[in-house]
Z-matrix of the N, CA and C atoms (Angstrom, degrees):
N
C 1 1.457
C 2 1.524 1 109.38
N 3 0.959 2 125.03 1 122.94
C 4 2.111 3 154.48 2 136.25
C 5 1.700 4 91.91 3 13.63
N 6 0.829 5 90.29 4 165.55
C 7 1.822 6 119.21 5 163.34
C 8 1.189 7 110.70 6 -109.10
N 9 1.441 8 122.69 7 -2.22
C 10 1.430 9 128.90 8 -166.73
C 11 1.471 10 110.05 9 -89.05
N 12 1.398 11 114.69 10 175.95
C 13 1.710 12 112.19 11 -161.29
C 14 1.603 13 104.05 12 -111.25
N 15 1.511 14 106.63 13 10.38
C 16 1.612 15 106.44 14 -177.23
C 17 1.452 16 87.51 15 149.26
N 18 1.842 17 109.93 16 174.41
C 19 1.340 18 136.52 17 -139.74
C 20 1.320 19 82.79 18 -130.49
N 21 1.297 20 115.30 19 172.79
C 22 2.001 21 139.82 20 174.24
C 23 1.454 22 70.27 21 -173.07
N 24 1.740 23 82.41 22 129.12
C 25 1.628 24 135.68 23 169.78
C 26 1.531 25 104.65 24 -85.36
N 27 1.167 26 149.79 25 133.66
C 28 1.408 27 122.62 26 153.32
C 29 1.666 28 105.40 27 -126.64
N 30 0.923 29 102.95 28 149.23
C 31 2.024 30 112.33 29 178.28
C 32 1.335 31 94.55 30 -138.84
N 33 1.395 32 82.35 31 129.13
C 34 1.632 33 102.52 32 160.44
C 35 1.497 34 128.57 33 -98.06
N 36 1.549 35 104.41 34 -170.89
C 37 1.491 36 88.00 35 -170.23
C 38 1.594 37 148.94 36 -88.55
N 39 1.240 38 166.59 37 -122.69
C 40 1.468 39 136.55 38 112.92
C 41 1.308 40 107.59 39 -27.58
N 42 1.348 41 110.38 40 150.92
C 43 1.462 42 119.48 41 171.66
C 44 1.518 43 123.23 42 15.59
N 45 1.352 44 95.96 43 63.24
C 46 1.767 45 135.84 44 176.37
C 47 1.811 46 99.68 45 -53.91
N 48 1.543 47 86.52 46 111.54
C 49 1.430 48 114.83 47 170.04
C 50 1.574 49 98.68 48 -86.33
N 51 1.077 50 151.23 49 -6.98
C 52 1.309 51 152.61 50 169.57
C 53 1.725 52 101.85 51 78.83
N 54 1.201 53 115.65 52 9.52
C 55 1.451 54 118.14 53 167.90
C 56 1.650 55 131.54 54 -25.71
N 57 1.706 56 89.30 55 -87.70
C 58 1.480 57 120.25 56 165.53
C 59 1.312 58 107.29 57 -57.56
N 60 1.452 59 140.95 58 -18.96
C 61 1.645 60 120.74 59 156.58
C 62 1.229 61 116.10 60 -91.68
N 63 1.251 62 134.33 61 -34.09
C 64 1.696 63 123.27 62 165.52
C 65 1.748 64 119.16 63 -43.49
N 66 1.172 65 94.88 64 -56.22
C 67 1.357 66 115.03 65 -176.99
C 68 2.091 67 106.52 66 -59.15
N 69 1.178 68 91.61 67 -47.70
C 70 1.517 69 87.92 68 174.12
C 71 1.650 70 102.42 69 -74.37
N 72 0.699 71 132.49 70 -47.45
C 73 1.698 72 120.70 71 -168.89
C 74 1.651 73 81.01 72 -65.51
N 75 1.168 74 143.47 73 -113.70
C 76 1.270 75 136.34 74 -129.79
C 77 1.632 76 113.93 75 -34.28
N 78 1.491 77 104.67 76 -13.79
C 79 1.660 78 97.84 77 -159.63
C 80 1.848 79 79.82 78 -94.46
N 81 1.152 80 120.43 79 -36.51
C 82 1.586 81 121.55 80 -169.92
C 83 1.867 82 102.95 81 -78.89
N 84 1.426 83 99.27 82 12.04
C 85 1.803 84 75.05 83 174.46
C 86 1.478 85 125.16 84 -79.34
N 87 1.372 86 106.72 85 -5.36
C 88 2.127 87 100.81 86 -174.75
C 89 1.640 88 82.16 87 -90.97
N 90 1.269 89 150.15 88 16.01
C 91 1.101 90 122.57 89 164.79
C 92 1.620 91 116.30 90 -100.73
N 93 1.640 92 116.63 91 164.26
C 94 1.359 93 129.35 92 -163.99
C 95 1.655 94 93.21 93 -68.53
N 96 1.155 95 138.87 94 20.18
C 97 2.041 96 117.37 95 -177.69
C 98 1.369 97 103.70 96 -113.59
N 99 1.262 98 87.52 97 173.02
C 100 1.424 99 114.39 98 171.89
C 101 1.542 100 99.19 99 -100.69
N 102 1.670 101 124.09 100 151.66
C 103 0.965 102 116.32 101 -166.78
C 104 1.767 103 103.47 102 -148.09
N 105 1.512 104 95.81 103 117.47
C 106 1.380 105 108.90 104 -163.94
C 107 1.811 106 111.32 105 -89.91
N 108 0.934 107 150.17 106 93.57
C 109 1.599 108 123.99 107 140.67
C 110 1.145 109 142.97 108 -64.27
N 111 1.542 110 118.06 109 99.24
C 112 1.516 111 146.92 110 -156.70
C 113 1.743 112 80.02 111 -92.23
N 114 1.615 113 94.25 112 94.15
C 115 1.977 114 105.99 113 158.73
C 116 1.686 115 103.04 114 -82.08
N 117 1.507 116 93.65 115 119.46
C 118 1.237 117 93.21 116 -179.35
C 119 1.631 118 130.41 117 -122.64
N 120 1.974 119 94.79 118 1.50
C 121 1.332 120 122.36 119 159.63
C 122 1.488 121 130.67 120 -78.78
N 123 0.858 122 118.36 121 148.84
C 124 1.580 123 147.27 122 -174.16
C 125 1.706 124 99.25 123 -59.74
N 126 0.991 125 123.17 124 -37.11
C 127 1.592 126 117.45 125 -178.93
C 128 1.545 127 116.59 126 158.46
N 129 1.336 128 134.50 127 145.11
C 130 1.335 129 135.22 128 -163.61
C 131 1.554 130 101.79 129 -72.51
N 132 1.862 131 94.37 130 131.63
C 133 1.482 132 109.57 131 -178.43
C 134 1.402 133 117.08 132 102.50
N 135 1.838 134 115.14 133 -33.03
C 136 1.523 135 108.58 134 -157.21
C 137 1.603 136 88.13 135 -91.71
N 138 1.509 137 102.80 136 91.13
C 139 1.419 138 117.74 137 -168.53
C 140 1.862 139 93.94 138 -80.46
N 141 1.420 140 137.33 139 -69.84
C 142 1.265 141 128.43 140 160.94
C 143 1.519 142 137.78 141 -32.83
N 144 1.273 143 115.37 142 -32.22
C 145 1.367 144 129.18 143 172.80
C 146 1.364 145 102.08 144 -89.54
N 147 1.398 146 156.19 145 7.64
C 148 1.288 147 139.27 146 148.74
C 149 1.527 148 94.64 147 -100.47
N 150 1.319 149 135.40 148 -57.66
C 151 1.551 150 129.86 149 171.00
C 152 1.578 151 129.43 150 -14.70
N 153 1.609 152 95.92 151 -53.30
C 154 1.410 153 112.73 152 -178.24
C 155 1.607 154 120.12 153 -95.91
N 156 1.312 155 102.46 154 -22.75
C 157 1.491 156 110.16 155 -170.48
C 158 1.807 157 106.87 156 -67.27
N 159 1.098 158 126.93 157 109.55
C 160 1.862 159 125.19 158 -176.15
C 161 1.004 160 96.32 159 -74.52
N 162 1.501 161 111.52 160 -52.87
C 163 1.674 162 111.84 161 -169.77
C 164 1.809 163 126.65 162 -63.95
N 165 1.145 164 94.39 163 -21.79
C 166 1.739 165 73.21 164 171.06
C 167 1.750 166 106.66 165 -104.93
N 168 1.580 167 122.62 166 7.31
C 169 1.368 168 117.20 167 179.08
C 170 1.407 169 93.23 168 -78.27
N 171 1.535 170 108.69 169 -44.43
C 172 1.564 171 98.20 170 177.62
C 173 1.897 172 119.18 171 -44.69
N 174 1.594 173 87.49 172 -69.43
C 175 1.777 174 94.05 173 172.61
C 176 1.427 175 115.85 174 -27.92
N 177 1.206 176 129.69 175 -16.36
C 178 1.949 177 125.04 176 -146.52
C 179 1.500 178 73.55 177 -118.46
N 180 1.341 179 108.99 178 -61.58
C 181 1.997 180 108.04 179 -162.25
C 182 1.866 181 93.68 180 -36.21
N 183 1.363 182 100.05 181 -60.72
C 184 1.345 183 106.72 182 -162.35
C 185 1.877 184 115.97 183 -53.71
N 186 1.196 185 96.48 184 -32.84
C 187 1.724 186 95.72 185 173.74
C 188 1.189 187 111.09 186 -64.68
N 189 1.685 188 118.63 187 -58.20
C 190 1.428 189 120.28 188 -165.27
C 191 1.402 190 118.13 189 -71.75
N 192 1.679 191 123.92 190 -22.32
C 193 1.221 192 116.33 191 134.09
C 194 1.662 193 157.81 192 -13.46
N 195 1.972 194 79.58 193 -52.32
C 196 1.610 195 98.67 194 -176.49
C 197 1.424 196 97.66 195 -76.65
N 198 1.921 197 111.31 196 -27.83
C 199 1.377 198 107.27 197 -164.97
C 200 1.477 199 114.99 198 -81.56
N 201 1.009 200 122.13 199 -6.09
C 202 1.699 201 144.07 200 -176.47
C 203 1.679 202 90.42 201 -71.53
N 204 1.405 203 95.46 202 -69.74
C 205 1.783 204 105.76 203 -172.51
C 206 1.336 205 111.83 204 -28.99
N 207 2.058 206 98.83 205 -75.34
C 208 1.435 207 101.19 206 -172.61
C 209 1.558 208 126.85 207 -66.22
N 210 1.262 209 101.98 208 -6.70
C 211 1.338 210 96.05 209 162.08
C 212 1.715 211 140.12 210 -70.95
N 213 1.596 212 90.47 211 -49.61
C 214 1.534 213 104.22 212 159.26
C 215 1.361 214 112.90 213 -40.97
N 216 1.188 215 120.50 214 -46.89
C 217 1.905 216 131.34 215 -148.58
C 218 1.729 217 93.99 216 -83.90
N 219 1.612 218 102.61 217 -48.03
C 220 1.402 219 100.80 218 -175.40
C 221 1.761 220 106.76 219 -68.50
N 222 1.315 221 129.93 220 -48.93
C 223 1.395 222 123.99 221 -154.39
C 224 1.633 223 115.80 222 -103.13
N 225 1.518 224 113.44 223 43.08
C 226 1.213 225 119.42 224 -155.89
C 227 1.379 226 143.84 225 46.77
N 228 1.555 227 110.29 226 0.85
C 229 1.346 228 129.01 227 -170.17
C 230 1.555 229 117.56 228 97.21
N 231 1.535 230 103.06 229 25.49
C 232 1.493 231 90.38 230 176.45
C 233 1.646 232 122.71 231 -77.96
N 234 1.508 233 120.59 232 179.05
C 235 1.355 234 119.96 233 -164.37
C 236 1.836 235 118.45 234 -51.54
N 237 1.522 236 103.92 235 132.36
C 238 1.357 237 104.29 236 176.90
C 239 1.516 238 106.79 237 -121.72
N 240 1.678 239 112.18 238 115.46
C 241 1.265 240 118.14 239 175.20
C 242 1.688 241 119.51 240 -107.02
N 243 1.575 242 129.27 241 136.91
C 244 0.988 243 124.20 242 -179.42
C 245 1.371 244 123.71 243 -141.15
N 246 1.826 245 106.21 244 99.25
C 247 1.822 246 119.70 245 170.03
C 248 1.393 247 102.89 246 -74.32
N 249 1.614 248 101.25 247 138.66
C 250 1.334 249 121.96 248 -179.63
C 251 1.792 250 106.58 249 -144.49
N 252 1.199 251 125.99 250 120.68
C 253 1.433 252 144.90 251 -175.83
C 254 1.498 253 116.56 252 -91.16
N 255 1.026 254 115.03 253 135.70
C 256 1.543 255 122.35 254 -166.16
C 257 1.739 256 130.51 255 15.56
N 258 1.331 257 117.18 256 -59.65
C 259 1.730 258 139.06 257 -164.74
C 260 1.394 259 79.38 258 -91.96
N 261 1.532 260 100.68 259 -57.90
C 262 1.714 261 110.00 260 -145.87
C 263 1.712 262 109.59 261 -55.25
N 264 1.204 263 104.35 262 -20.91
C 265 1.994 264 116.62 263 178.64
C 266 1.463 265 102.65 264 -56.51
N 267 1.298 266 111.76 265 -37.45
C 268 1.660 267 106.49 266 -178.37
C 269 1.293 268 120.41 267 -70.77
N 270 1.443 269 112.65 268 -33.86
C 271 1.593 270 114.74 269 167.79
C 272 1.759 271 96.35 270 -84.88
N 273 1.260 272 146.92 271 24.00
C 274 1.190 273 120.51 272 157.02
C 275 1.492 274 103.41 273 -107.99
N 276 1.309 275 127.92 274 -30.00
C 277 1.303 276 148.33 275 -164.36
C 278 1.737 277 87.24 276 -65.57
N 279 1.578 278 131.00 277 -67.49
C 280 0.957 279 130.39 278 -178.47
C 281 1.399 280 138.43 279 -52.45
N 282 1.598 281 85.43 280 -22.07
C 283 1.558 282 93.65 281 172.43
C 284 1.095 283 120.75 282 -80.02
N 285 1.510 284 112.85 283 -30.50
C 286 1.760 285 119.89 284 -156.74
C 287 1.636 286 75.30 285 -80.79
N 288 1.078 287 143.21 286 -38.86
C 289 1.871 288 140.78 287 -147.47
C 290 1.702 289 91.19 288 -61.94
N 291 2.034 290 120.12 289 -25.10
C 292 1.103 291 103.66 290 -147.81
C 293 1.436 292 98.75 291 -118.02
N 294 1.634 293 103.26 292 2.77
C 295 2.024 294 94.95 293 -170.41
C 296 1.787 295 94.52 294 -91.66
N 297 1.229 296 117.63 295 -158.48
C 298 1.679 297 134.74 296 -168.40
C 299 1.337 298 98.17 297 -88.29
N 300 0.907 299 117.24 298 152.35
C 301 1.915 300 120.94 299 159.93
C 302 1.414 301 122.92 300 -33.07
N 303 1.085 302 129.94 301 130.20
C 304 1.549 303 122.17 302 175.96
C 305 1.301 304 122.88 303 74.26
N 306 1.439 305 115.35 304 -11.45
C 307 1.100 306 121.84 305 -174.55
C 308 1.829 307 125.19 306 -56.47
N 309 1.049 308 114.91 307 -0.35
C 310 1.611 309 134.83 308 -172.03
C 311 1.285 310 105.30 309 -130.83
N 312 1.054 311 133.50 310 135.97
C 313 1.570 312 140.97 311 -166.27
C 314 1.400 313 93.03 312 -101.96
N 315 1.605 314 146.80 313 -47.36
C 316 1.478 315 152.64 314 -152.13
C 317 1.740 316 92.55 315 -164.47
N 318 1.273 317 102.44 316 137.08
C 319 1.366 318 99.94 317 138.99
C 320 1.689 319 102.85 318 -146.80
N 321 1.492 320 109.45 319 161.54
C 322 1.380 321 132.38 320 -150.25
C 323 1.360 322 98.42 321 -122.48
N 324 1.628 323 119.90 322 122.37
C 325 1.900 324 106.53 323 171.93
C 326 1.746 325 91.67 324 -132.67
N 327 1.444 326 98.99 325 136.87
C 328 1.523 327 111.46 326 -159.01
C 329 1.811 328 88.92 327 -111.64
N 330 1.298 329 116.31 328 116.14
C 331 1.585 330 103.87 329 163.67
C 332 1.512 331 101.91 330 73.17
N 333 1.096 332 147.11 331 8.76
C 334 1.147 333 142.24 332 144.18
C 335 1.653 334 136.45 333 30.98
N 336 1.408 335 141.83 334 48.49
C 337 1.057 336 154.45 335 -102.76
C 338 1.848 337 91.42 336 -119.91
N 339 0.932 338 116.27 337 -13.16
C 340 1.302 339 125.77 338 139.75
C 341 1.717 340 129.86 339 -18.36
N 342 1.046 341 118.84 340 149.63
C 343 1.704 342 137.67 341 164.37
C 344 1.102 343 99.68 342 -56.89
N 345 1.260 344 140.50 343 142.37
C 346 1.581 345 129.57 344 129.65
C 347 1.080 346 130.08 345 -58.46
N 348 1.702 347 124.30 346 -4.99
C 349 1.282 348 126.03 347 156.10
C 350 1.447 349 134.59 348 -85.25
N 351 1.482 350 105.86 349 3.43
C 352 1.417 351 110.12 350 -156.31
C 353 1.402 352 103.85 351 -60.70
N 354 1.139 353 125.97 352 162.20
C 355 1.754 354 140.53 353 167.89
C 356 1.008 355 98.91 354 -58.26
N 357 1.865 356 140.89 355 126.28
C 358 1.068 357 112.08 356 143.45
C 359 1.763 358 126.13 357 -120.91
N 360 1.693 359 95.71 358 13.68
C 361 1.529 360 99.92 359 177.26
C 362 1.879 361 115.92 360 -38.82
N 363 1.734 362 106.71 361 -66.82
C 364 1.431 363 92.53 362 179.97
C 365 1.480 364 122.01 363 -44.78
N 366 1.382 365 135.04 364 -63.36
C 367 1.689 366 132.39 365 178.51
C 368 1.763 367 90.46 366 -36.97
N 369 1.346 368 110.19 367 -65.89
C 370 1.904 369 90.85 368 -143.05
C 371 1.748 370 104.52 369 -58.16
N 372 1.089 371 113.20 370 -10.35
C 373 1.856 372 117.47 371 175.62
C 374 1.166 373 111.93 372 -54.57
N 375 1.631 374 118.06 373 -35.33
C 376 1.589 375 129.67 374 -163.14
C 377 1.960 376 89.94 375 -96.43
N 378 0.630 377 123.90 376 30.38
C 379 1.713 378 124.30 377 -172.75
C 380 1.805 379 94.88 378 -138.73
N 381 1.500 380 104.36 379 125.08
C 382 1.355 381 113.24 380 170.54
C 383 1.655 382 129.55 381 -78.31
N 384 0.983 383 73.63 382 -37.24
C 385 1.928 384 103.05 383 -174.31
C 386 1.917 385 99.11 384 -102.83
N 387 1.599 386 98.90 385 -98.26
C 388 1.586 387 102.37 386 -170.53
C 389 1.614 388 92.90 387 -150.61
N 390 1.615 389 88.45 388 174.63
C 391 1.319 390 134.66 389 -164.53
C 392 1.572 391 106.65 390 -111.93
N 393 1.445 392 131.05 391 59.77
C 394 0.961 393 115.16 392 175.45
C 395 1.889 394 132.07 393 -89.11
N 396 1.303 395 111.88 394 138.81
C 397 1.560 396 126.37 395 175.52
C 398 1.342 397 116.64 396 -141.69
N 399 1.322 398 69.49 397 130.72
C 400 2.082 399 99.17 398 -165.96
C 401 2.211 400 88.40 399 -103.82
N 402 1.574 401 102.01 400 127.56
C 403 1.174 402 137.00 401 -173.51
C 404 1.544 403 113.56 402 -120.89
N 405 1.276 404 117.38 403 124.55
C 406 1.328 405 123.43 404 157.67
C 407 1.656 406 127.28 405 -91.60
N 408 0.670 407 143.14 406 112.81
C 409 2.386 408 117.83 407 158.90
C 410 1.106 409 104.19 408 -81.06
N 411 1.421 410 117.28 409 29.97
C 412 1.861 411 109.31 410 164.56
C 413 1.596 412 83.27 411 -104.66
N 414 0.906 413 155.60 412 -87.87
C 415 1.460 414 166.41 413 177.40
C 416 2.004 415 114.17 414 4.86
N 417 1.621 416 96.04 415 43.02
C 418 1.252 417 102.26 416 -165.58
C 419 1.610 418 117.14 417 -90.14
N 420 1.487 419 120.71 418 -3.24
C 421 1.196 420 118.17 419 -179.71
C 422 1.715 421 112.56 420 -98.63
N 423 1.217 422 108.96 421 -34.82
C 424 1.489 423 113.23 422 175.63
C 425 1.893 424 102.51 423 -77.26
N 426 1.156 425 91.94 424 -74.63
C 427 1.925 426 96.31 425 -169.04
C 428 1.468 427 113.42 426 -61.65
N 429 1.560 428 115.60 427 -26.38
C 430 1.410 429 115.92 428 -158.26
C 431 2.128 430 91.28 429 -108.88
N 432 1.218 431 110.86 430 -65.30
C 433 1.792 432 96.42 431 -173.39
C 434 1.784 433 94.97 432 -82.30
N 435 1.197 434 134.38 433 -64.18
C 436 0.822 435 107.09 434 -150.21
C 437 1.908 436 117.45 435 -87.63
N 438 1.184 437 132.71 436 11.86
C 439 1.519 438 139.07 437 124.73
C 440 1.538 439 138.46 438 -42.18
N 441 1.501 440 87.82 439 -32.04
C 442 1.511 441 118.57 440 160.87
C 443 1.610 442 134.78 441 -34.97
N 444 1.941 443 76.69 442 -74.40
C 445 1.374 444 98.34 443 173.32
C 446 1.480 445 123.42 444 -76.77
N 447 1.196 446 116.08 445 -34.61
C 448 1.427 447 121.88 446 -153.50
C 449 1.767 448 96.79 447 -121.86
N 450 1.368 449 126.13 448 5.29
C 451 1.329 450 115.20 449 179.54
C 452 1.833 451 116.32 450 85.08
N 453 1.123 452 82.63 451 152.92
C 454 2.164 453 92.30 452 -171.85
C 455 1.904 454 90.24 453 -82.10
N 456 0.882 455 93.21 454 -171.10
C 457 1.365 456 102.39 455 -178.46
C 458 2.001 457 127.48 456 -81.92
N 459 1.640 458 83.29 457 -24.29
C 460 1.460 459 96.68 458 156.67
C 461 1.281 460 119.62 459 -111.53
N 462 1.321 461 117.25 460 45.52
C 463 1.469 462 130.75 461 154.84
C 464 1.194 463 99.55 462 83.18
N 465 1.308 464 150.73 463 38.05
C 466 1.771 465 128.03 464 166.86
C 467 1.370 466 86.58 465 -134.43
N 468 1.873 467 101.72 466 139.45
C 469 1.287 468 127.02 467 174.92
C 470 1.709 469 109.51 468 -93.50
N 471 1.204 470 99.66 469 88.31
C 472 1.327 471 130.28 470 -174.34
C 473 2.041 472 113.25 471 -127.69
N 474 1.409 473 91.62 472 179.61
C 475 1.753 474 100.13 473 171.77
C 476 1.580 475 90.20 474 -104.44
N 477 1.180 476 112.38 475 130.91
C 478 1.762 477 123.32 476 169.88
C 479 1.415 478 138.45 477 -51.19
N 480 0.987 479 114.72 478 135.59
C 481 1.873 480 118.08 479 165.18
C 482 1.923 481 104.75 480 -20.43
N 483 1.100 482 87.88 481 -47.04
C 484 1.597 483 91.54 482 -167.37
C 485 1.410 484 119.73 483 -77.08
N 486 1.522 485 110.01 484 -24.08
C 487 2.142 486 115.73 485 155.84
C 488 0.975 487 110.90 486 -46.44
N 489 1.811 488 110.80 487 -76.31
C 490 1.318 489 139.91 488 -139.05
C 491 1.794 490 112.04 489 -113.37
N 492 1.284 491 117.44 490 -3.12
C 493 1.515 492 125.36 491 176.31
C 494 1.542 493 84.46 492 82.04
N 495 1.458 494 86.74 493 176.00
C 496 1.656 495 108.72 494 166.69
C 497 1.372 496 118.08 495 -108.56
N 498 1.596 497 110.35 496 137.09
C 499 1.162 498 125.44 497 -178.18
C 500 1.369 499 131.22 498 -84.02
N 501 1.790 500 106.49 499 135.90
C 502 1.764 501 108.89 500 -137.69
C 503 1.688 502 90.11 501 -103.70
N 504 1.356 503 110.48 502 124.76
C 505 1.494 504 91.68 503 165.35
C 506 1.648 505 141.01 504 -29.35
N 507 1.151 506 124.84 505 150.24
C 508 1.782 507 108.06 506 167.65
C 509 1.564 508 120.73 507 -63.76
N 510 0.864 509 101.39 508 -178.45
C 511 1.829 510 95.55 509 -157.57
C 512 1.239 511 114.73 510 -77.17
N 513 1.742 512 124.20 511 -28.13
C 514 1.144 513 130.90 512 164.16
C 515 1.395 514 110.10 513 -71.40
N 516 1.345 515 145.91 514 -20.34
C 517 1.328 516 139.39 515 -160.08
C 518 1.856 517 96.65 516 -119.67
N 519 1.868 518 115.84 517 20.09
C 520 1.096 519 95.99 518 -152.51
C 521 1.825 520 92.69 519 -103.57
N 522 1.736 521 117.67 520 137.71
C 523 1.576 522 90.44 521 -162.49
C 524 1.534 523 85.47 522 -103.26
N 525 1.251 524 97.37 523 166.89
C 526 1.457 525 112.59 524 -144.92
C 527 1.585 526 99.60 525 -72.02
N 528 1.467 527 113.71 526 -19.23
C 529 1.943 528 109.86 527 173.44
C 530 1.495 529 113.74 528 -30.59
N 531 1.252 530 103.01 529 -40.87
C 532 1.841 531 123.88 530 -162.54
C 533 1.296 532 106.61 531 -72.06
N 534 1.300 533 116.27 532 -5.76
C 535 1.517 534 100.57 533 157.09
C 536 1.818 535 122.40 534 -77.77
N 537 1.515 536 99.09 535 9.40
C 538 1.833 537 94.15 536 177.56
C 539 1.223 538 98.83 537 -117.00
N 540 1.583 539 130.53 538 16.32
C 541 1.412 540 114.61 539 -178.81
C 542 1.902 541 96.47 540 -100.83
N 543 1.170 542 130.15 541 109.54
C 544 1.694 543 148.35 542 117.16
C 545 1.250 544 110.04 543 -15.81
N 546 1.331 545 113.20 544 129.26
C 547 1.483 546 110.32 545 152.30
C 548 1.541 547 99.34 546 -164.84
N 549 1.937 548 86.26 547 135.55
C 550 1.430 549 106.57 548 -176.33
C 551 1.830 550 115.14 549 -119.94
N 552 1.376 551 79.56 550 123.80
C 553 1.620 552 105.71 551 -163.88
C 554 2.035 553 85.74 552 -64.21
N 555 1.239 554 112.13 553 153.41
C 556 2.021 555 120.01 554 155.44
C 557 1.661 556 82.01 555 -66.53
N 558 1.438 557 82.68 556 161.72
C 559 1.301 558 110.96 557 163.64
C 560 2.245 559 114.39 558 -149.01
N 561 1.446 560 112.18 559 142.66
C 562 1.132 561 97.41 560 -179.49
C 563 2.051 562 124.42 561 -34.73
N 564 1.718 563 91.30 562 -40.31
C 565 0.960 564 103.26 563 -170.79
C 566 1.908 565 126.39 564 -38.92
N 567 1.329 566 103.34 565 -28.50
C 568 1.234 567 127.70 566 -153.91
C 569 1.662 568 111.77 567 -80.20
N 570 1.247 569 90.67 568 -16.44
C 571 1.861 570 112.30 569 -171.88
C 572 1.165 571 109.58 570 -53.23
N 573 1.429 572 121.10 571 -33.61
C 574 1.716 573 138.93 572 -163.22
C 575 1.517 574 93.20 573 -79.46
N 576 1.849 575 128.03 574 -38.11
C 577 0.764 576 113.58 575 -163.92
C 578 2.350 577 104.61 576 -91.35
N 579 1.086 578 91.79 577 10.41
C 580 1.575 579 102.40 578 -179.94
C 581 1.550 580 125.19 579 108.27
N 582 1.287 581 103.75 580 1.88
C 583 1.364 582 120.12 581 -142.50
C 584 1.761 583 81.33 582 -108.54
N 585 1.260 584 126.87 583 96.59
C 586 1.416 585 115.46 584 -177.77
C 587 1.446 586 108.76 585 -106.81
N 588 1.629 587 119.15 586 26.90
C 589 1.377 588 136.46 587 144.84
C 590 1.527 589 88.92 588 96.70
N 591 1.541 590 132.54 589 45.72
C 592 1.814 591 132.65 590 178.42
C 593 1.469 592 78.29 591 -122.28
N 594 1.242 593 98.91 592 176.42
C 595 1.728 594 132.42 593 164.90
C 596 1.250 595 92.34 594 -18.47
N 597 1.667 596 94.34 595 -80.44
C 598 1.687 597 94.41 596 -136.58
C 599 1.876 598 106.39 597 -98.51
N 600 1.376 599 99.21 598 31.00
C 601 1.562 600 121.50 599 154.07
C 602 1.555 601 108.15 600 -39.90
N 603 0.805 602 128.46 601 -79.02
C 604 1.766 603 154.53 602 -166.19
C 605 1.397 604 107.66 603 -70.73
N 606 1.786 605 123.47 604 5.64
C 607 1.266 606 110.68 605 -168.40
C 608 2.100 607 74.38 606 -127.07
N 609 0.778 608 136.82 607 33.66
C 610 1.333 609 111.59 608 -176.02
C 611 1.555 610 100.78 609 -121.56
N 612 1.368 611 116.63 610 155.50
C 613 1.300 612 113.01 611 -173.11
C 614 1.670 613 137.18 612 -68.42
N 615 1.134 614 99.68 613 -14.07
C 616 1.747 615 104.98 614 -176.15
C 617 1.992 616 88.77 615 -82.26
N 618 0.845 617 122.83 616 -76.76
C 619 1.076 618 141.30 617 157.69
C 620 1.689 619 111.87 618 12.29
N 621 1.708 620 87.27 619 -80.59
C 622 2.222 621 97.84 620 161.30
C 623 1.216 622 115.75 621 -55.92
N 624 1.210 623 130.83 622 3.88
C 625 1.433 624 130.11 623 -141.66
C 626 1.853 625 89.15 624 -119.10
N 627 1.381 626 101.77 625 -51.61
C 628 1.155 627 110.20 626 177.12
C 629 1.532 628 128.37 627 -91.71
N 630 0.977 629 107.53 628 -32.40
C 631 1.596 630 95.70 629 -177.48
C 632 1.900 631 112.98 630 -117.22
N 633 1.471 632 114.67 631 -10.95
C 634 1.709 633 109.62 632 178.99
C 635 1.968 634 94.41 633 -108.63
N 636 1.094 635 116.02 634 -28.05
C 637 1.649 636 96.66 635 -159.70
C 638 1.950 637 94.67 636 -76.38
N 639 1.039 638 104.45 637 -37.24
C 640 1.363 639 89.94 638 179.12
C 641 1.924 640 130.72 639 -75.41
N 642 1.374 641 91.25 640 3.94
C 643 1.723 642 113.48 641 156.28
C 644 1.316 643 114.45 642 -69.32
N 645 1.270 644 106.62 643 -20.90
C 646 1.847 645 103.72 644 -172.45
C 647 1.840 646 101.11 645 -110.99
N 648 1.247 647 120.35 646 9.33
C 649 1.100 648 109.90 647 156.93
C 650 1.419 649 126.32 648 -67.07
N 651 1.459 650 127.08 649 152.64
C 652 1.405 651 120.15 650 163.34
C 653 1.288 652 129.56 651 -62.97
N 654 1.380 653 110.98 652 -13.68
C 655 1.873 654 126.81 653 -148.84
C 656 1.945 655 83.84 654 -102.87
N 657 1.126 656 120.30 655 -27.37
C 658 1.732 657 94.73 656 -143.25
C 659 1.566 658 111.31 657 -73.57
């Protein structure tokens, strides 16, 4: 075991160009972790065949799960953080549904490829703090037509978590987990930082720089 004060998970997206994890480790190096990329796709490019495939998101939820565990067990319980990019939210979403309470200090879902209906009481249980997801409605060819056609990542042919945010129960039906789910709308503002409100807005470095690395501070 590290000298470090806790782990960041990162998943990328369908048919993971390894982008959004290079880019996040270099921007996360002045911090105290160790920094994992949990590949949890089938192979670079087969952007539909990790999208659609249930069965191996399940298979991946279930590893990175186990890897949540043994980590806790091995490093006394220090901090466990987990970024997950478009597809890849569904294998993080599934995992957190399956570790202990609290067991995740933050987790981060970038582009969200998700339902807007999905459940998310079990995941936000495994979150100490919050559940944050950053959303565009510029993000209309990946989340909005092509989610469409071919289904979100948990199977409904819909426009995505990551267009349209995710949808919060009504206030009487609202269970109380949902007070750790965040969600951050684009804003024009953000353009300066590269982020011109598409996909791969949220994967560019000024961008990580400003609005996810300082999620993994202890102070914020």
């Amino acid at each position: 075991m590290s000298k470090s004060t806790g782990i960041v998970y990162i998943l990328d997206g369908a048919g993971g160009s390894g982008w959004t994890p290079l880019v996040l480790r270099r921007a996360l190096a002045d911090l105290p972790y160790d920094v994992h990329h949990f590949r949890w796709g089938r192979g670079y490019m087969r952007i539909i065949s990790d999208l659609t495939n249930s069965e191996n998101i399940q298979l991946r939820s279930r590893e990175l799960a186990d890897l949540i565990r043994d980590y806790r067990r091995r490093s006394g319980n220090r901090k466990v953080y987990v970024i997950a990019k478009s597809a890849g939210t569904m294998v993080a979403l599934r995992a957190l549904a399956q570790v202990e309470e609290e067991s995740v200090e933050r987790a981060i879902l970038l582009s969200p490829a998700v339902s807007p209906g999905f459940p998310l009481s079990d995941s936000l249980r495994a979150v100490k703090r919050d559940l944050v997801s950053f959303w565009s409605p510029n993000d209309l060819f990946w989340l909005g037509l092509g989610t469409s056609l071919f289904g979100t990542a948990d199977g409904v042919p819909c426009r995505a978590a990551g267009l349209v945010g995710f949808r919060v129960p009504d206030e009487q039906e609202l269970p109380r987990e949902y007070v750790k789910l965040r969600q951050i709308r684009w804003e024009p503002s953000m353009v300066r930082l590269l982020h011109l409100g598409g996909h791969a807005g949220n994967s560019m470095p000024p961008f990580l720089r400003k609005h996810v690395v300082p999620l993994l501070k202890h102070d914020d």
